[in-house]
N, C-alpha and C positions, 0 to 999 in steps of 0.2 A: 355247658360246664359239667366237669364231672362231682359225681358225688364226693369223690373225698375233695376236691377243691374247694367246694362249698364247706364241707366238714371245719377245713384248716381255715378256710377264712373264720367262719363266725366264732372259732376256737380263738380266737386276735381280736373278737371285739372287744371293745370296755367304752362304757356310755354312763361311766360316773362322773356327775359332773358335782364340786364343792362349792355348794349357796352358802349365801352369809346374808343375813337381810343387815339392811341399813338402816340403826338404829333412829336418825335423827331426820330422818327423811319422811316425809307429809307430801302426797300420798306416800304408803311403803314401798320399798325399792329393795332388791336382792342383788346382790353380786355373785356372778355365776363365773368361777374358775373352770382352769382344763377344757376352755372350748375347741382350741385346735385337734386335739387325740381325737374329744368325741364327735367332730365333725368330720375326722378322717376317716374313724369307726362308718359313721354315715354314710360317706363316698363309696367305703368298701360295700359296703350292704347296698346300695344301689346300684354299683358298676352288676353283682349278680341277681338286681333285679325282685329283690325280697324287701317285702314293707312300702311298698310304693305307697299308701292311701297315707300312712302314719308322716312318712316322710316330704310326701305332699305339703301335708297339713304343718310340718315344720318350716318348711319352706315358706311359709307367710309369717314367721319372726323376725328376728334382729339376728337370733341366734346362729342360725343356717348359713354356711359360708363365712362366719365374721373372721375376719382376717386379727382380729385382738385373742387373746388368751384368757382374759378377764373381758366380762360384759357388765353394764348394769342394766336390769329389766325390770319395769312394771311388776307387780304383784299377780295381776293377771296373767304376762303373761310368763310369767314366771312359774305358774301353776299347770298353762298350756305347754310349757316346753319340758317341765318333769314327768308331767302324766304322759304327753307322748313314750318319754325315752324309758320312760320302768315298763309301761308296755309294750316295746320294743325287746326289753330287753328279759321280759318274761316269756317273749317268742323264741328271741333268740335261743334260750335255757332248752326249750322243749324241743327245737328244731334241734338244734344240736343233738340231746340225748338220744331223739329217732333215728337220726345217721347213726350216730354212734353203736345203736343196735343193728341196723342194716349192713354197714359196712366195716363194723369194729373199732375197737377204740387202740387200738397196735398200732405204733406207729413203725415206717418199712424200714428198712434201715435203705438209707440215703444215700451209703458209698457202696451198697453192692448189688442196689435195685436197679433196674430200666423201668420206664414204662412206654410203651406200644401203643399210638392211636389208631384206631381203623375208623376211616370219616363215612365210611359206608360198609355195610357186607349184604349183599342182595339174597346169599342163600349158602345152604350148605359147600357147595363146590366153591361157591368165589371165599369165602370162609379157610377153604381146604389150600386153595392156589396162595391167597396171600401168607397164611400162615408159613407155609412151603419156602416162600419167599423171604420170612423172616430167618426163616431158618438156615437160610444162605448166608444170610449177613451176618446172626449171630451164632450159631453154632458150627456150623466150618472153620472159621477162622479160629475160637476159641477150644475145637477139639485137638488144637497142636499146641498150646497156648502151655506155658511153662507153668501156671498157676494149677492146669487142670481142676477136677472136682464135675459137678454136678449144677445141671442148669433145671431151675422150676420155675414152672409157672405158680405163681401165691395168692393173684387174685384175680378179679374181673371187677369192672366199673362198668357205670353207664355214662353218658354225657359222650353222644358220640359212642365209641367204644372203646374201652381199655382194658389192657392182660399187663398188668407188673411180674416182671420176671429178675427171678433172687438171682447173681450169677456169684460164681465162687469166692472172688476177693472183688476188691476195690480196683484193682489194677485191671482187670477184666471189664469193668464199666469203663474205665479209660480207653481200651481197643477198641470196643463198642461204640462208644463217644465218637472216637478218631475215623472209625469208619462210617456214620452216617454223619461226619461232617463232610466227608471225601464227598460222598454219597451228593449230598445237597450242593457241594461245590460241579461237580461233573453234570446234576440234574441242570443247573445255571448256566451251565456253557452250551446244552442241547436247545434248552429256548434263546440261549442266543442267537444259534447255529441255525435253528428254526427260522426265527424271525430274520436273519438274512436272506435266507433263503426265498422265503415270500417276499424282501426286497427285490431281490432278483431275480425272480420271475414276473413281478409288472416292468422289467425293463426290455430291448428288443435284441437278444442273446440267445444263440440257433442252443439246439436241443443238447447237443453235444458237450459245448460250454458251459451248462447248463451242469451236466453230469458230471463233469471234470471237476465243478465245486464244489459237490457235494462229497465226492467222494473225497478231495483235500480237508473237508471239513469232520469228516467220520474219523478221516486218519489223525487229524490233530485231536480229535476227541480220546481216541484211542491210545494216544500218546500219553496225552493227560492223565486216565485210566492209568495209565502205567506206572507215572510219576508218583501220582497220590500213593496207588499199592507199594511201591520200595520204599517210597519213605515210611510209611508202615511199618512197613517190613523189617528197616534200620534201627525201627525206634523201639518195638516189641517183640518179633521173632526173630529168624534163623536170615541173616543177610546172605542171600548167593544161592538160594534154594528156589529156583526153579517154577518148583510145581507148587509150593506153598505161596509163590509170587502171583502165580497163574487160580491160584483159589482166592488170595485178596482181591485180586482183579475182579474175579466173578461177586463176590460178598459186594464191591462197591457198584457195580454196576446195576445189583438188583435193590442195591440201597436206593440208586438214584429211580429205577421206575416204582418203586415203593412208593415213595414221594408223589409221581403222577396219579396212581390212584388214591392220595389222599391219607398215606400211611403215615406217620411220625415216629422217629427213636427219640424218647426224650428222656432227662433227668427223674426218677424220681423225686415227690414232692418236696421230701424233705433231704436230701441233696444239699450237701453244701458249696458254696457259691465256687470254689475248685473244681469240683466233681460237675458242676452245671455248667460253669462255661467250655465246658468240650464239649459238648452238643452244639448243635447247628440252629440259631435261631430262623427256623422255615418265614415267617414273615418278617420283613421284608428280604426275601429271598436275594435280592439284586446287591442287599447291603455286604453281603455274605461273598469272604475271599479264603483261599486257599492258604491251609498253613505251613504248604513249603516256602511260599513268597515272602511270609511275615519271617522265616527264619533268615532266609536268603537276604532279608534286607536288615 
C-alpha cells in the first residue's frame, strides 16, 4: 500500500469510545458507547496491517467485533480495552505526523490529478519504456485536447510505485479515465482471445485453421480498438478526424499492454466518487464492460 494511502486511512481513525460506569452495579460495570465506529477504525488499521499485537490483545474481549453500539463491561476489562485503544491511538498521532512529514500534509486536488501505478521497474531502461508508454496514453491524446495547458508530474510514492500527475482541468482527467477504461476493456478481450485460442489448439485442427482464427480474432480485436477510439472521439474531440482517430487508437492500445506489465491509471485519492468511477476497476478485470454497450443499451 502506498504511503499516502496509509496517510488518509489513519487520517479517518477515531477510537473514542463514551464509558459511563454503572452506578448501582456490585461488582462495577461501565457502559461503553460508539462501538461500531471504533471497531471499524480497528478493521481499517488491520486490513493495512498496523498494531497487530495491540489488536490481538483486543480480540480476547466482548468489545472486538460486537455487533451492539452500546456494551456493558467488567471493570477489568473495561480498563484493558481503554488502555489498549489510547495506545493505539497515541501511535496512530505519531505515525501519522511522520507521513505527514515524509510525503506532506497537501492534499491533491482530486478532479485534475491521476495517479500512475508501476507494480515493478527492474532498472533505468524499463523505467524509460514504460514511462514512454504512458505518455502515449496521456499526453497524445491530451496535446489536441481543447482544454489544453500543462501536464506535471507532482509527486512520487512508494507502495509499489506511484508518480501522481496534475493535468490541466477536470475534464482532462475524464479523457484520461475514458481511455484507460478502453484500455482495460480491449486488455479483457485479448485474454479472452488468448484463452480460446489455447482452447483450440488441444483440439485436432490442421495448422491453417488454426491461423484463420487467429487472425479473425486480431481483426475483431482491431475493430473493438476502433469502436472504443470514436466513441472517444464523439464524446471529447474533433468527430471525423482521421488522424486524431488513429492516435486514440494508439493511446488505447498501449493502455491495454500497460496493464500486462502491471501498470494502472487510477483516480487520485482524494477524487470524488464522479471523477473515480471513470476509471476502470483492474480487479476483477472480467467484471469490467465496455461503455459503448451501457449507452447502447
Amino acid at each position: 500500500m502506498r504511503l499516502r494511502e496509509i496517510q488518509k486511512t489513519l487520517s479517518e481513525i477515531n477510537l473514542e469510545l463514551e464509558s459511563t460506569q454503572k452506578v448501582a452495579a456490585n461488582p462495577p460495570q461501565f457502559q461503553l458507547s460508539n462501538v461500531i465506529k471504533v471497531n471499524y477504525s480497528i478493521g481499517l488499521l488491520e486490513k493495512i496491517g498496523l498494531f497487530k499485537t495491540q489488536i490481538n490483545d483486543l480480540k480476547t474481549t466482548s468489545f472486538y467485533n460486537s455487533p451492539n453500539d452500546v456494551i456493558i463491561v467488567t471493570n477489568q476489562e473495561h480498563s484493558k480495552i481503554l488502555g489498549l485503544l489510547h495506545t493505539i491511538q497515541q501511535s496512530v498521532a505519531l505515525l501519522l505526523t511522520a507521513l505527514q512529514q515524509a510525503v506532506g500534509s497537501s492534499q491533491l486536488a482530486g478532479d485534475t490529478t491521476v495517479s500512475i501505478k508501476f507494480d515493478k521497474i527492474e532498472g533505468f531502461d524499463d523505467s524509460e519504456s514504460l514511462i514512454a508508454q504512458v505518455k502515449k496514453v496521456i499526453q497524445i491524446p491530451l496535446s489536441e485536447f481543447r482544454e489544453g495547458g500543462e501536464i506535471k508530474i507532482i509527486n512520487f510514492d512508494s507502495g509499489s510505485f506511484w508518480i501522481d500527475i496534475m493535468l490541466p482541468a477536470s475534464s482532462c482527467v475524464t479523457l484520461v479515465g475514458s481511455i484507460a477504461w478502453a484500455g482495460a476493456v480491449i486488455y479483457k478481450k485479448w485474454l479472452e482471445a488468448y484463452a480460446f485460442r489455447q482452447y483450440v489448439k488441444g483440439l485436432e485442427i490442421q495448422a491453417e485453421h488454426l491461423q484463420v482464427l487467429a487472425d479473425a480474432a486480431k481483426k475483431k480485436i482491431d475493430l473493438d480498438i476502433e469502436a472504443e477510439a470514436r466513441s472517444i472521439q464523439n464524446e471529447f474531440l474533433t468527430p471525423g478526424d482521421n488522424e486524431q482517430l488513429n492516435r486514440l487508437k494508439l493511446s488505447i492500445k498501449e493502455s491495454s499492454k500497460l496493464i500486462q506489465k502491471g501498470v494502472e491509471i487510477k483516480p487520485a485519492l482524494t477524487a470524488p466518487e464522479k471523477i473515480s468511477n471513470l476509471f476502470p476497476k483492474y480487479k476483477p478485470l472480467e467484471l469490467l464492460e465496455s461503455k459503448i454497450k451501457k449507452i447502447e443499451n
